[in-house]
Each structure stands twice: as C-alpha cells, then as structure tokens.
N, C-alpha and C positions, 0 to 999 in steps of 0.2 A: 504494500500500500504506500504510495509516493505522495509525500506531505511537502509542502513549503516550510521550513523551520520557523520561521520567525511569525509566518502567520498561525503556525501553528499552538506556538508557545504562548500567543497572545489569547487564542480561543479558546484554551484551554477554562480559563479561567471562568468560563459561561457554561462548563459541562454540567452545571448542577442542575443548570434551568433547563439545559435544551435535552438531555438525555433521557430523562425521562419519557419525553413524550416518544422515546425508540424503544419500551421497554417489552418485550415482548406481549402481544394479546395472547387467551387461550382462547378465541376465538379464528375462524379460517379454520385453514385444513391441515397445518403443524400443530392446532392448538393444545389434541390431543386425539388418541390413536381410534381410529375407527376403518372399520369394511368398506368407505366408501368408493372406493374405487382399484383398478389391478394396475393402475402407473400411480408413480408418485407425485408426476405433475408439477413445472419448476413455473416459481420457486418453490422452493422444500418448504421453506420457512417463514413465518410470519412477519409480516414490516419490513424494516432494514435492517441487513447483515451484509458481514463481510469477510475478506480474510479465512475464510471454512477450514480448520481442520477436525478430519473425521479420525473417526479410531473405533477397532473394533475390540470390545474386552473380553477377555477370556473367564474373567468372573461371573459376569451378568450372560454374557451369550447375546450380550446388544452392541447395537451401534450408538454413537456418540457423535456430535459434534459441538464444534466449539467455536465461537466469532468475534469477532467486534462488531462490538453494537451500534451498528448507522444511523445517522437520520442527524446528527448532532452538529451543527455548525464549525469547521475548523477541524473536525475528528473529534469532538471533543465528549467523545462518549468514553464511562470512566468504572463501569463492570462488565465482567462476561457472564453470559448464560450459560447454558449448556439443551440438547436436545436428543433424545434417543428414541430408536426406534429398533424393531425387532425384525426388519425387509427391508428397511431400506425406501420405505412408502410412505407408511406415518410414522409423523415424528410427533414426540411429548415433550412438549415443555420443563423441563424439571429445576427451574430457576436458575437465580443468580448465584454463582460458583466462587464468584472474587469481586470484591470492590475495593477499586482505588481509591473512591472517594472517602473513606474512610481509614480507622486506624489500624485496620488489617493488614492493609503493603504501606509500613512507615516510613518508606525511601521514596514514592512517589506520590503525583499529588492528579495525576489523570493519563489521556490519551491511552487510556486501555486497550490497545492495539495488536492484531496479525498473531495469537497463539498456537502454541501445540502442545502435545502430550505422549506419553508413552508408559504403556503398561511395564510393571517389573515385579518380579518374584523375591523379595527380601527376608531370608530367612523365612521360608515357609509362608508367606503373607502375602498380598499384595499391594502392591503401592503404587502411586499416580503420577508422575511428575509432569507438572504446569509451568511451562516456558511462555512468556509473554512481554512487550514491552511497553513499558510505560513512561512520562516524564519524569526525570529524577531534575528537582532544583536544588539540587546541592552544585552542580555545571551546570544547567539549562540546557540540559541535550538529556534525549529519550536514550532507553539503558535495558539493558533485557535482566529477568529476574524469573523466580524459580516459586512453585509454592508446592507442598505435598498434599497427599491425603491417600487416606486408604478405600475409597469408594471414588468410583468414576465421577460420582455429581458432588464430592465433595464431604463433609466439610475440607476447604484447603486451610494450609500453614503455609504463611509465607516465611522465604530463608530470612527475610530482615535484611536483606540489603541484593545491590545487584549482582549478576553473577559477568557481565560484560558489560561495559561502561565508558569505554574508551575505541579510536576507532584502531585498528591493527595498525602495528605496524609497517609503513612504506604509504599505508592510504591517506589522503589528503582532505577529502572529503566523502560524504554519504552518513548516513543514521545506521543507528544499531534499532534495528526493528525488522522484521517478517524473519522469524524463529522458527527451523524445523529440526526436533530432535529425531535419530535415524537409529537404530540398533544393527551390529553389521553380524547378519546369520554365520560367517564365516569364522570371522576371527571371536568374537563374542562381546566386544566395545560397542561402545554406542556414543556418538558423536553429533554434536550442535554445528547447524548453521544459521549465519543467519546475512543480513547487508541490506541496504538501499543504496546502491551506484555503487558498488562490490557487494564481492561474493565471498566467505570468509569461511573456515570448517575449524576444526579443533576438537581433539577425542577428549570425553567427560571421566573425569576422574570416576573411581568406582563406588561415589558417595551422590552421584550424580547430580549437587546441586551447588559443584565447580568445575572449570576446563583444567586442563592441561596445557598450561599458555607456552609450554614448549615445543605443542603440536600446532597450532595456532598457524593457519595457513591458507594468506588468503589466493583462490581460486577464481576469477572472473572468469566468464568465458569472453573472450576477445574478437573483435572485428566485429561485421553484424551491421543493421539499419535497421531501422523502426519500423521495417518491409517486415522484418526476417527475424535476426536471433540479438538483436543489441541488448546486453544485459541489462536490465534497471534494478528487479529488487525478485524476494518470493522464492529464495530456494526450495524445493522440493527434492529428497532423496528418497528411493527406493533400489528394492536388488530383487533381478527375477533372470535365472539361469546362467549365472554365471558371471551379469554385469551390473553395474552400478548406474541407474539412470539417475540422470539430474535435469528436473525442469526449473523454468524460471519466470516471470515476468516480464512482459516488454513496451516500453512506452507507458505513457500518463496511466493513472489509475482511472482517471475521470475521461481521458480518450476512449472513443467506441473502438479505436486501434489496439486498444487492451489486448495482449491475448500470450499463449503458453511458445514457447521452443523450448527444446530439449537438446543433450547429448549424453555422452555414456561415457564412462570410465572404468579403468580394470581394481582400484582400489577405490574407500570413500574418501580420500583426499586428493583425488584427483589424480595425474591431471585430465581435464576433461576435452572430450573431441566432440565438436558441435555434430551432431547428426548430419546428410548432405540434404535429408529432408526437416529441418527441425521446428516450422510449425505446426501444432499439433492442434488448434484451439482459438478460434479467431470467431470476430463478430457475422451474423449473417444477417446484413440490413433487410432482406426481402423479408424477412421473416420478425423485422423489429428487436433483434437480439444485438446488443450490442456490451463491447470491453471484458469478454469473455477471458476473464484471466485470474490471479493468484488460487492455487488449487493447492489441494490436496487429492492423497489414492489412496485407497482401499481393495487389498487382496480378498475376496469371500475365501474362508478357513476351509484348507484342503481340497480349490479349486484354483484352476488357473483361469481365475473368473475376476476380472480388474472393473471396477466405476474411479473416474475422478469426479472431483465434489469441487465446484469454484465461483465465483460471482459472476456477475453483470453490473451492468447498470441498468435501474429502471428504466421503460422506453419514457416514462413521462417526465422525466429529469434528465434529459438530452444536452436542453441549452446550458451554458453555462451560467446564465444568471439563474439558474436554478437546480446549482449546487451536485452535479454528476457525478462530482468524484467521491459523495456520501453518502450516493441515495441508490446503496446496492443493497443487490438479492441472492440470495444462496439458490444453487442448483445443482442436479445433477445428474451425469450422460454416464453410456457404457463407453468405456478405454480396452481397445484391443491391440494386438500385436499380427504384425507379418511375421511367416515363416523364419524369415532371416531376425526377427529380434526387434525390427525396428516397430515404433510406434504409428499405428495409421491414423491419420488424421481426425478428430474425433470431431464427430456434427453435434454442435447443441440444438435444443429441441426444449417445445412448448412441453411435450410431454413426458419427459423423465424417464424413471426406467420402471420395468413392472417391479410384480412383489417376487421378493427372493424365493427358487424351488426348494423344497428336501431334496 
C-alpha cells in the first residue's frame, strides 16, 4: 500500500473520527456465514478493506483473513479485524484483533497498515504471530511490529516495541510497511519481508518476534515499467515444487494500473529472476475492475489447489477527488500454474470462486 509520508503522518491524527465509520457491518454477505449462494462473490468483504492476508489454521480447520481497515482519510485507519470462513464463501466477522489506537501497541499511535501472520507449533501449542505496520513517533516514520496470541482471532500481545524501524542498509528511501512473514518447508526458518520502493528479506530468529539483522538483505527486483514488473511495494513469498515464488506490487495503490508480477528464486533470499511473463493480475476496465493488486495465496491443505486473495479499488471511487487509493475491497480469484511452473495469468471476476469440495 503506497502512502505519501508526510501527508500521511498529518492524517493520521483524524483516524479516531474517520475510522470508525470503516468498521466492519455484520450486515451484507461477509457479515456472517450463511447457504446463500455456491460462489463467494467479490468483494468477500464488507465496506472497505485492504492489504488481505489470508491464512489457513490448522487449529480451527478455517480460513482467516486479515486487512487494513479502509474508508479513512490519509490511511488513517488504526485497528485490524479479522474474518473467517470454512470454503472460502462466507466469511464471519469475528472482530477487532488489535488496536493502535489504544494502549495495546505502546510504540504506535495509528496507520494500522498491510499485515500478516503465521501459524507455529510452540512447545506442543499453538501460537499466532501478527506482523503489521504502524506509525511509530518516537522518528515519525511507520515501523513494523509483532503481536502474539494463541487463537487465530486473538486475544493479541503486542512485543512492546518494533521489530524493524529503520530502512536497511544501502536504501535511501521507501517505508517499512507491506509485511509478509514466509516459513521455508525446506530448511525449517521462517523469514520476514517487507519495503515500499525496496524489497528487503531477513530470516526470524527462532523466538520469532526479532530478525537476524545479519541476514538482512535487501532484494529489489530490478528494471521493469509501470507496463510490467517495476517494483513498488507488497512482497509476497511462497514455495511450490521446488521454487521460491515472489510476487509484488506495481504502480500507485490508488492507480487502476495496480496490479501483481512475479519471479522465482532457488532460495528465500533471493536472488530473484523476474518471470519472462510476470504479470499475473491486472485491472479489467470492461468489466469495471480496476488496481487489482497487493495479494496474498493460499494453498487448500493436501491439494495443489492455489486462490490469491487481493484488493481493488471500488468502481465508484475512480476519480481522485474521491479518495481511490482508500476506498478498497477484498476479493478473490483461483491462481493456477502451467506445466512448466510458471504462473498463468489470473482473471478477476464479479464472481469469486465457489465453495471448497471434500
């Protein structure tokens, strides 16, 4: 999600008033889980959202997602929900997970921004870990931070401070925001990215709510046009036979030119080689879809059965005097592969995907 700093840091300060009125209804068709229909029908989601990461739990046997909360003037929306569903169809509301506006995260004061999460096995138990970023004014620059819990919707713990807060080393500029934590099947590490105008990786110490700033390495992918693969923000990692895919964001959040490329790598730090085809994900104006970009995937457990999960922009918030780049919806299409590995282009669609087989 690609913010103006400075106007950002200014609207912060009005998240109390305007945030609210994005806070999710339990009315619509997310509001809670019903038979009505065999597609899930995008948006998923109720009102505005953005930023989706989904996650499937191996506790519950559900799916999860998790957003920033749109609609707020400046980004200046300042808790995250959560939503789950049992297909992938309807989704339940199950409230507010974290707030910054409060003295829950004492390091921040809003811009509840671009999370993820990652299920873990701790000693026989399981445990949650909530990667997200927020404004930290101790600098006046947004800082990513960590919170736990032993249940998907919560209650969270925040670590009390941030866990990256500075930009890497050699970068010059960009934010520390759009967070995806990655577990790698292979080696057994699990490693945090995250950038807005770089791309940065670094494997999670085994307490996982610190890096290893001596892995700390940052990874753009290079060259590119606002046609095609030019980095901007929104790393996404996964691994599926053998390779390390990494998608990313491209162009404005609030451009209908929003939309996903990818490449592949043989480790998760890289280095990464852009696909020769690497849009995956782009606006279809005949059809009123537009800025089809910052996504997360989801594997279905013991199938080579892939959906990514990513926003738009509303069609009735187009112009820019009325605010595009905050007035997103959550959605989601089926992600398939060619024989050879590569990813085929994925069509979004009015209609979502149906309800998950047995």
């Amino acid at each position: 999600m690609n913010k103006v700093l400075s106007f950002a840091t200014i609207c912060f300060l009005t998240s109390a008033i305007f945030a609210k009125v994005t806070a999710p209804s339990l009315t619509g068709r997310a509001g809670g889980e019903s038979s009505s229909g065999e597609s899930s029908g995008n948006p998923i989601l109720p009102e505005f959202h953005a930023d989706p990461e989904v996650l499937y739990a191996q506790q519950t046997k559900r799916f999860y997602i998790y957003s920033t909360t749109d609609g707020a003037p400046g980004w200046g929306g300042y808790y995250f929900t959560v939503f789950s569903s049992k297909d992938l169809t309807d989704w339940r509301h199950e409230g507010i997970m974290l707030d910054l506006g409060t003295d829950q995260v004492p390091w921040a004061t809003g811009n509840a921004w671009a999370p993820c999460i990652i299920e873990k096995a701790v000693n026989g138990r399981w445990k949650y870990f909530f990667y997200y970023s927020g404004h930290n004014p101790e600098n006046n620059r947004k800082a990513i931070g960590v919170a736990v819990a032993d249940f998907p919707t919560g209650p969270f713990t925040d670590f009390g401070k941030p866990i990256v807060n500075k930009l890497p080393n050699g970068v010059r500029g960009g934010q520390q925001i759009d967070v995806d934590v990655f577990h790698d099947p292979v080696s057994g590490k699990d490693y945090l990215y995250w950038g807005n105008g770089y791309m940065a990786g670094a494997q999670l110490n085994d307490d996982m709510v610190s890096i290893d700033t001596t892995t700390v390495t940052v990874m753009t992918p290079q060259g590119g046009t606002l046609a095609d693969y030019a980095y901007r923000e929104a790393p996404y990692v996964f691994y599926r036979n053998g390779l390390y895919y990494f998608l990313w964001s491209v162009d404005d959040t609030g451009s209908p030119n929003y939309h996903v490329a990818y490449g592949t790598a043989k480790s998760p730090l890289g280095p990464i080689e852009v696909a020769k085809s690497p849009v995956i994900l782009q606006q279809d104006p005949q059809h009123e879809i537009y800025g089809t970009a910052h996504n997360s995937v989801v594997q279905i457990p013991g199938r080579d059965e892939w959906y990514i999960v990513y926003h738009r922009i509303n069609k009735n918030y187009m112009h820019r005097d009325k605010g595009p780049g905050f007035h997103r919806e959550v959605c989601i299409d089926k992600m398939e592969f060619n024989a050879d590995g590569t990813i085929r282009p994925v069509i979004p669609t009015h209609k979502g995907v149906g309800k998950l087989k047995d």
